[in-house]
C-alpha positions as CSV (number, residue, x, y, z in Angstrom):
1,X,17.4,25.9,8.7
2,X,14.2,26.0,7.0
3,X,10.9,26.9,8.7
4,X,7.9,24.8,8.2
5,X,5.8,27.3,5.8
6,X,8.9,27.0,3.5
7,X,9.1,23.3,3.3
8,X,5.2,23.0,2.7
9,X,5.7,25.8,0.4
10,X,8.8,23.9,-1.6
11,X,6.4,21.1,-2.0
12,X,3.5,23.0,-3.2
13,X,1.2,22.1,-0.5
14,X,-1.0,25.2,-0.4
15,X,-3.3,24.9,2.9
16,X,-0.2,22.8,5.9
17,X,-3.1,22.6,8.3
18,X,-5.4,20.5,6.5
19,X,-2.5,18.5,4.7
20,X,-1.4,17.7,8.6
21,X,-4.7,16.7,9.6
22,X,-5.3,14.4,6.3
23,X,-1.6,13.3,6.2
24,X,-2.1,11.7,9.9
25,X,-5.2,10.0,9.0
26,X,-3.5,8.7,6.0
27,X,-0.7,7.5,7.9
28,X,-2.6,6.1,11.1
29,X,-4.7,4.4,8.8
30,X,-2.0,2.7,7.1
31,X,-0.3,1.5,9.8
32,X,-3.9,-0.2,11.0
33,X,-3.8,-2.2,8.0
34,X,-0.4,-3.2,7.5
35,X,-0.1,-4.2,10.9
36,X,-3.4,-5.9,11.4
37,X,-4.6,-7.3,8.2
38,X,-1.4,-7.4,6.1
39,X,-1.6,-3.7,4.1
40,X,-4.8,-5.5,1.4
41,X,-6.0,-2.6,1.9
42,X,-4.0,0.7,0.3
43,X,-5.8,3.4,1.7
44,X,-3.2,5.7,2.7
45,X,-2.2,7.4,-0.7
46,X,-5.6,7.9,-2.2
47,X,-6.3,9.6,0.6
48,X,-3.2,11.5,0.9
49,X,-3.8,12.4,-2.8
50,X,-7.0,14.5,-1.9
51,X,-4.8,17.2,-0.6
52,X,-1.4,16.9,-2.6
53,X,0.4,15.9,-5.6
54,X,1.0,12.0,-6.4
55,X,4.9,13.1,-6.8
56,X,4.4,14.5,-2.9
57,X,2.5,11.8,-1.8
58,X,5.2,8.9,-2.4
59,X,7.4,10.7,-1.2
60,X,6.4,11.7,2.1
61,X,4.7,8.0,2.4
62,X,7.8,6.1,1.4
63,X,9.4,6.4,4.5
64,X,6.0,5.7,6.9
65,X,5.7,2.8,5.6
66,X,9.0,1.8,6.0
67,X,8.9,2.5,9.4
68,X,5.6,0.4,9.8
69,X,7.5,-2.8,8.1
70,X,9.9,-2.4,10.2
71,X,7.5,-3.0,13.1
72,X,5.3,-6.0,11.7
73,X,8.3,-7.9,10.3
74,X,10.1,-7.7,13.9
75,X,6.9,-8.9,15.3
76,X,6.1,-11.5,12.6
77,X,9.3,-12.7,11.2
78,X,9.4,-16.3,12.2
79,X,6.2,-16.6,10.1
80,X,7.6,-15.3,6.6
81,X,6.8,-18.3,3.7
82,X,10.4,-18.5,2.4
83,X,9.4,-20.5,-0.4
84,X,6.8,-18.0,-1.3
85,X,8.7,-14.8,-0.3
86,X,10.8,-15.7,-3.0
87,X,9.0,-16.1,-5.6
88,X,7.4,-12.5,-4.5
89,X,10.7,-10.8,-4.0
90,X,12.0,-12.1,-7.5
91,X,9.1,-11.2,-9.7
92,X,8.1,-8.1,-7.8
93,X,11.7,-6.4,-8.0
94,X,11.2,-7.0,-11.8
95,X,7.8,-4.9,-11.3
96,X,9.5,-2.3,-9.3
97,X,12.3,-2.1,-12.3
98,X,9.4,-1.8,-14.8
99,X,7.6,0.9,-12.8
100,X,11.0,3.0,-12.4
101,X,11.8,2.8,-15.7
102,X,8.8,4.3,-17.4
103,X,7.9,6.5,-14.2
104,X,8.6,9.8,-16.0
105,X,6.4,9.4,-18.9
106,X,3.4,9.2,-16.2
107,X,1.4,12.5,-16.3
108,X,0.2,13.1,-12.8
109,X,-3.6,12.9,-13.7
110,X,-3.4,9.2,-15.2
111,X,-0.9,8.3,-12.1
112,X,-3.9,9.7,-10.1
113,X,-6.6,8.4,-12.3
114,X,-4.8,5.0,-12.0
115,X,-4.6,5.1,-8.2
116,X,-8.1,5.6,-8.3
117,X,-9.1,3.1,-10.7
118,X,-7.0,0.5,-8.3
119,X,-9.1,1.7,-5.3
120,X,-12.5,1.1,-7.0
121,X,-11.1,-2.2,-8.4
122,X,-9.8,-3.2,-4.8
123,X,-13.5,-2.2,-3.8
124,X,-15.0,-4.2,-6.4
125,X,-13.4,-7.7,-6.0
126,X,-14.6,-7.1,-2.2
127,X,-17.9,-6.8,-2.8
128,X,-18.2,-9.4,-6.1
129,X,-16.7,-12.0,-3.1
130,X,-19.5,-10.9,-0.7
131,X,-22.0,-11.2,-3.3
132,X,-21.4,-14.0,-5.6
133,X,-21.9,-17.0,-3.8
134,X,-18.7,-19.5,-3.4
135,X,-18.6,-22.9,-5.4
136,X,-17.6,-25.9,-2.9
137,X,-14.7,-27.0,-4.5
138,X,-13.0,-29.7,-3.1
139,X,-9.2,-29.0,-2.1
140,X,-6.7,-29.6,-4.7
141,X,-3.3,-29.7,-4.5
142,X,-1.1,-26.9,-5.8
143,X,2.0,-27.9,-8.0
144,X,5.3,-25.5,-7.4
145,X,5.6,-24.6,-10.8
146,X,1.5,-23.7,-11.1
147,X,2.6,-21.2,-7.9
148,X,5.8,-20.1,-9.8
149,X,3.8,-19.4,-13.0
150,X,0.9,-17.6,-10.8
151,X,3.6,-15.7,-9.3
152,X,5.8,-14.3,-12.2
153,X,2.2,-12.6,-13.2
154,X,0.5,-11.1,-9.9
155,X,3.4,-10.7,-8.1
156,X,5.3,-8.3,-11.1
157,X,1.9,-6.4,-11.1
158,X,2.5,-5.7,-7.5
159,X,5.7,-4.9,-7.7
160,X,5.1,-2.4,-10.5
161,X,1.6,-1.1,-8.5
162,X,3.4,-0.9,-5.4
163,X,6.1,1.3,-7.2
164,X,3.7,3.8,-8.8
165,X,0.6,3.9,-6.3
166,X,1.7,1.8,-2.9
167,X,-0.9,-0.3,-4.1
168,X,0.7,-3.4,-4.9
169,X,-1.7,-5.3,-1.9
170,X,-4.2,-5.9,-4.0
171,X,-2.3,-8.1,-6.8
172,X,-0.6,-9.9,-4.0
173,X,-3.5,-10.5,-1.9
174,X,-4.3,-12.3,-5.4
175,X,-1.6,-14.3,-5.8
176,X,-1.2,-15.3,-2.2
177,X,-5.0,-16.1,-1.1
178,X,-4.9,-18.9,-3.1
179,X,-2.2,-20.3,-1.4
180,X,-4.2,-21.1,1.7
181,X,-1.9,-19.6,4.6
182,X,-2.6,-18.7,7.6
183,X,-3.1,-15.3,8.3
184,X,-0.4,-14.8,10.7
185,X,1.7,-16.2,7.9
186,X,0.1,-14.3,5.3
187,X,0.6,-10.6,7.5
188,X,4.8,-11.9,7.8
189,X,5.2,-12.7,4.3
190,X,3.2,-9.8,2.8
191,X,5.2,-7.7,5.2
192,X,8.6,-8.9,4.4
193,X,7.7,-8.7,1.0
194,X,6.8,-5.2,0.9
195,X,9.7,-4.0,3.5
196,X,12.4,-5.2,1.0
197,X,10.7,-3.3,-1.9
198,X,10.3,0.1,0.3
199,X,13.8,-0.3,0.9
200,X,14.6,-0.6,-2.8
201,X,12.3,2.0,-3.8
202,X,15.1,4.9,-1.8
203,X,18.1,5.1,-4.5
204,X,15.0,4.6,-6.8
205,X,12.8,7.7,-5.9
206,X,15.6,9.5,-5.5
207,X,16.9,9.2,-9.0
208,X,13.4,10.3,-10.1
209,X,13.8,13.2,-7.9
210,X,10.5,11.7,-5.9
211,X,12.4,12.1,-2.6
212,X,13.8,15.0,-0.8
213,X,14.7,16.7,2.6
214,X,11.5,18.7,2.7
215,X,9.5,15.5,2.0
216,X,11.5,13.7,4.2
217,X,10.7,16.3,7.4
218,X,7.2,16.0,6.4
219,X,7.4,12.5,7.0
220,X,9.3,12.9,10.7
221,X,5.8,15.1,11.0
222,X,3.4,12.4,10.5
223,X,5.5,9.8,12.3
224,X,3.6,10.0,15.5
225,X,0.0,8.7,14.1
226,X,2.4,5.1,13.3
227,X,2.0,4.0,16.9
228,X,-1.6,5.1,17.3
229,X,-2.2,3.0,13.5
230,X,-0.7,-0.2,15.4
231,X,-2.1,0.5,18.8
232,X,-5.5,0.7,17.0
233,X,-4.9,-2.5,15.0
234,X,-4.6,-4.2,17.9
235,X,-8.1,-3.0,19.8
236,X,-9.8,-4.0,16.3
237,X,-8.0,-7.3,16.0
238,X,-9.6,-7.9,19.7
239,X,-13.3,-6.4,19.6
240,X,-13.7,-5.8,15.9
241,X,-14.4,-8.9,13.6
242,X,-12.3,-8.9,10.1
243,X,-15.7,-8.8,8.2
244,X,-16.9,-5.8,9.7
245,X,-13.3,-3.8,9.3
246,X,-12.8,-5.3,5.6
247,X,-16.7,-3.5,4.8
248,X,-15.9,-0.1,6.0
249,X,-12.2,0.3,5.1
250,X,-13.6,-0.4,1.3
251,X,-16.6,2.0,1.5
252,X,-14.0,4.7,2.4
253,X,-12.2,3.8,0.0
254,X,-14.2,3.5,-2.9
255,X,-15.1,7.1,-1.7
256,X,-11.9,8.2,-2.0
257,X,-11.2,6.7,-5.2
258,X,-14.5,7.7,-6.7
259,X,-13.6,11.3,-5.3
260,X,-9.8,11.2,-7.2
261,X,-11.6,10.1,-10.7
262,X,-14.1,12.7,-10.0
263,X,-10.7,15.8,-10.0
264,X,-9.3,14.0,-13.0
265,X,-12.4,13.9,-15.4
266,X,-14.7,16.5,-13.9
């Protein structure tokens, strides 16, 4: 039986305190998202990534979030888009082929350099909508194929982000705010969508040898800071308006992000 200092030590995590301590913000953070606004915001790994290895970060991630998923899509199931989830399951398992496939030819700076570049981008497109006042457009009608076509694009992107980064939110926050759905509707669908790549992403990370016991124990670790995440999500969803949470979740993260560019280049 292995003690902890060798499992931290088999992943290369140098300093088990202060991985803890960031891992369970990472993780209670993440399930505050996912459960109350749909994951658009994928804060956990950048954040993990501050104190570990992108390889590591996956890894031990992979099953929180699967475990979160689990949660929202019990709670929100009878509000999954069937139409739409399939058009997101079809193309985004095309994007989680792509992202498997050429995996290994990733250096770990540009995977980290890329995560980052997300986060700023995610951070971006926040503020440009804030900023950049709306036209008044009046409603027009979507055709199925314009959504199919839509689709094949944003929602491989996500499938392919969400393979190599868990950041495959912000590509399908894309595709699917134009469709005008609720956001009960929009938390389901992203949720179901995600939850059925997670679980394709296990024989996946385990052929590219992104899985293992140790990161798998590390994960049992963190799993307490899931309830707290959704317990949390539900006091913000009560006293907190979605404006207000959607501004600071992006100033921390565009400090993250500006933080992982900052290792790679400087």
């Amino acid at each position: 039986m292995m003690n902890l200092s060798e499992i931290f030590f088999d992943l290369g995590i140098q300093n088990p305190t202060l991985f803890y301590a960031v891992g369970f913000i990472a993780v209670l953070v993440t399930a505050l998202s996912k459960a109350g606004f749909g994951g658009a915001i994928a804060i956990g790994i950048p954040i993990l990534l501050l104190v570990t290895t992108p390889r590591v970060a996956l890894g031990v991630t992979l099953p929180i979030l699967l475990a979160v998923d689990l949660w929202v899509v019990r709670s929100s199931y009878k509000r999954v888009n069937s139409q739409l989830l399939l058009i997101m399951l079809l193309f985004g398992l095309i994007g989680h082929v792509v992202g498997w496939y050429y995996f290994d030819y990733i250096s770990s700076d540009l995977l980290t350099s890329f995560i980052g570049s997300m986060s700023l981008l995610t951070v971006f497109l926040y503020f440009k909508s804030r900023w950049r006042p709306k036209k008044m457009l009046a409603p027009v009608s979507e055709s199925l194929f314009s959504i199919w076509l839509r689709g094949s694009f944003w929602c491989s992107i996500a499938g392919v982000s969400s393979f190599v980064s868990v950041s495959g939110g912000v590509p399908l926050q894309v595709f699917l705010l134009r469709c005008k759905i609720e956001r009960s509707v929009y938390i389901g669908s992203a949720a179901a969508f995600f939850l059925a790549l997670n679980l394709t992403k296990i024989p996946l990370y385990a052929d590219l040898n992104i899985l293992s016991y140790e990161s798998f124990l590390v994960s049992v670790m963190l799993l307490p800071a899931i309830p707290f995440g959704i317990i949390l999500a539900q006091w913000v969803n009560k006293f907190l308006s979605d404006e207000k949470f959607y501004l600071w979740m992006h100033i921390i993260l565009g400090v993250v992000g500006l933080q992982l560019l900052y290792r790679v280049f400087v």
